[in-house]
MIKEGU-624342 format. One line per field, with one value per residue (C-alpha): residue number from 1; residue in one letter; x, y, z. Coordinates in steps of 0.25 Angstrom, whole numbers, plus 5000, padded with zeros to 4 digits. Example, Ala and Ser with C-alpha at 12.3 -4.5 7.8 and 13.67 -1.06 7.14 Angstrom:
<atoms>
num <- (1  2);
residuo <- (a  s);
c1 <- (5049  5055);
c2 <- (4982  4996);
c3 <- (5031  5029);
</atoms>
This chain:
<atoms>
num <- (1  2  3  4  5  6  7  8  9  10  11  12  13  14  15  16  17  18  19  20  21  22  23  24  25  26  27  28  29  30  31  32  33  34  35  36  37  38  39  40  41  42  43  44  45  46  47  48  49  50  51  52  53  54  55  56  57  58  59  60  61  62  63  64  65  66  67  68  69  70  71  72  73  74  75  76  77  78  79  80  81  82  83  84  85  86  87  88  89  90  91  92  93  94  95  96  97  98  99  100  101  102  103  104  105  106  107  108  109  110  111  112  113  114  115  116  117  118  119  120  121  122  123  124  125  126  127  128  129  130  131  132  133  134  135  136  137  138  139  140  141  142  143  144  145  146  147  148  149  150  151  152  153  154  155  156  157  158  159  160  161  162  163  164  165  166  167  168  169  170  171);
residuo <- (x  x  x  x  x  x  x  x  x  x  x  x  x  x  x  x  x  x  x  x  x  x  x  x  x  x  x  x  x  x  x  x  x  x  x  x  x  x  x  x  x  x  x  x  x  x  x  x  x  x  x  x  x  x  x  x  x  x  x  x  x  x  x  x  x  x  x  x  x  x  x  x  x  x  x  x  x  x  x  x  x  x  x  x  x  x  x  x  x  x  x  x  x  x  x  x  x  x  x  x  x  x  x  x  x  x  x  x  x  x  x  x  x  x  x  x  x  x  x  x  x  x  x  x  x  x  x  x  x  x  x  x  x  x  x  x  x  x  x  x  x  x  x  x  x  x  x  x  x  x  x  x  x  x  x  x  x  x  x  x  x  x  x  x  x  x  x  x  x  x  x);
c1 <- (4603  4614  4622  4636  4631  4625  4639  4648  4639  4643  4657  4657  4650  4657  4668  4678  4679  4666  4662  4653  4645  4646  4640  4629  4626  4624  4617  4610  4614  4619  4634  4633  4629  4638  4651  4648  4644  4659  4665  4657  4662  4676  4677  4668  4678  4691  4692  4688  4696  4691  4698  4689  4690  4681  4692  4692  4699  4697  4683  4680  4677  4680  4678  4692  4701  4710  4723  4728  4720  4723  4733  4722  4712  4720  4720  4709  4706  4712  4724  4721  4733  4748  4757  4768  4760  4759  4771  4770  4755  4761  4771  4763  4753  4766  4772  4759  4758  4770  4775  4775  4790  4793  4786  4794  4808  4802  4796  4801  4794  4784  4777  4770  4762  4760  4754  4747  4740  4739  4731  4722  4720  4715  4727  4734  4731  4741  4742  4752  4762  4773  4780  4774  4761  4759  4751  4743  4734  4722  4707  4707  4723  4717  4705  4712  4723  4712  4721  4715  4718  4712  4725  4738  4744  4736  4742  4755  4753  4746  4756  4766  4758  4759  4770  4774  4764  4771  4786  4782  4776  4789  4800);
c2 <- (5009  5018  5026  5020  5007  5016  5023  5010  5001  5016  5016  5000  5002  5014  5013  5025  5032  5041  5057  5059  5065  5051  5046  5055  5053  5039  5037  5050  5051  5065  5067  5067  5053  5049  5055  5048  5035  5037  5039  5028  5019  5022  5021  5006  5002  5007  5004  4992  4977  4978  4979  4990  5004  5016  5027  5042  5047  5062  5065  5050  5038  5024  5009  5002  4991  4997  4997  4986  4977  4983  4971  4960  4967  4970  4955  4956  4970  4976  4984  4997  5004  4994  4993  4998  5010  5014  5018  5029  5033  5033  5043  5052  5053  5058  5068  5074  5082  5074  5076  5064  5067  5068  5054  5048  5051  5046  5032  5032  5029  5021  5034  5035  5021  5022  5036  5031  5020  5027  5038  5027  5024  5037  5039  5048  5061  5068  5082  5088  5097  5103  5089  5080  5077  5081  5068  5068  5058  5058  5055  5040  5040  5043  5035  5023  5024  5028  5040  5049  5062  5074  5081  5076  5080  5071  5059  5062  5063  5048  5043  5048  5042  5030  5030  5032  5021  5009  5013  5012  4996  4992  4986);
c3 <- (4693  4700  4693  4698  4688  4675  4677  4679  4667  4656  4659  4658  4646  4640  4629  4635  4646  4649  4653  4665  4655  4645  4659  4660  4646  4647  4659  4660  4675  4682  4682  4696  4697  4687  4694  4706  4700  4694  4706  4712  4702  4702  4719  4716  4704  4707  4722  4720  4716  4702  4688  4682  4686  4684  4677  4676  4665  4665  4665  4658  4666  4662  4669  4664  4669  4681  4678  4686  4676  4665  4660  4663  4655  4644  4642  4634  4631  4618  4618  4612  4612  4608  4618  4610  4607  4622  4624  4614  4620  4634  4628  4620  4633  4641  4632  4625  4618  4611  4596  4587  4585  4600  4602  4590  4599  4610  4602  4589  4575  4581  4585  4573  4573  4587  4586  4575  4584  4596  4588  4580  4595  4598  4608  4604  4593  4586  4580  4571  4577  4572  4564  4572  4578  4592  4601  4611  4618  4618  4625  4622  4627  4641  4641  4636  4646  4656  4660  4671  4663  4655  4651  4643  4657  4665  4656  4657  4672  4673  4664  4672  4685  4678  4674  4691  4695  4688  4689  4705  4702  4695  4704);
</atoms>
């Protein structure tokens, strides 16, 4: 069996987004093997006219619906996160680390419920400082947005990008 398929069937099969070292684990192969199976993948799925993608997202690795299916898919799939909470994640991601009390200018009252789901969703974690709570995102936040990024930094910089990618498709 090659390794390109052992590799493509555990990201199909996995719950999150996986380490080269979850890989090797799992299918006892070299991480050798397994970083060029990846990158096999990614060039066969992600140049190709399919709706599924292989996604790096720091050092995890992820098959997931490319973007541009994204609406299609979500016909069927679970909302995990409320759209009205969004916003308020969006804006934690760009100002972190943020204080509650700053966020409740920015948003209002509604902070508190939707921190509160945002961190039932395991989003979002908060800590005390001074008298507020200072929030961050977390782990989760990247992986379910399927951000590219291992640093607070590196989300602000892909919402940012974002943020320039579709002001450049509206007319």
């Amino acid at each position: 069996m090659r390794s390109e398929r052992i590799i493509e069937a555990e990201l199909f099969s996995a719950a999150k987004p996986v380490t080269v070292s979850e890989l090797q684990m799992a299918s006892a192969l070299d991480s050798r093997t397994i970083r060029a199976a990846l990158k096999k993948l990614m060039d066969e799925y992600n140049d190709s006219d399919r709706a599924i993608e292989i996604a790096k997202m720091g050092p995890r690795y992820a098959m997931q619906v490319k973007k541009e299916f994204t609406e299609p898919a979500g016909r069927l799939a679970d909302l995990k996160v409320p759209k009205d909470v969004l916003k308020t994640a969006s804006l934690i991601a760009y100002y972190q680390p943020v204080l509650q009390s700053k966020m409740f200018d920015l948003v209002g009252s509604r902070i508190y419920d939707d921190v509160r789901q945002l961190t039932e969703l395991g989003l979002v974690k908060g800590r005390p400082k001074k008298k507020s709570v200072e929030l961050t995102t977390t782990k989760r936040f990247i992986e379910t947005f399927g951000i590219d990024a291992r640093s607070r930094q590196e989300v602000k910089a892909w919402l940012e990008g974002e943020l320039v990618r579709k002001k450049g498709k509206s007319p």
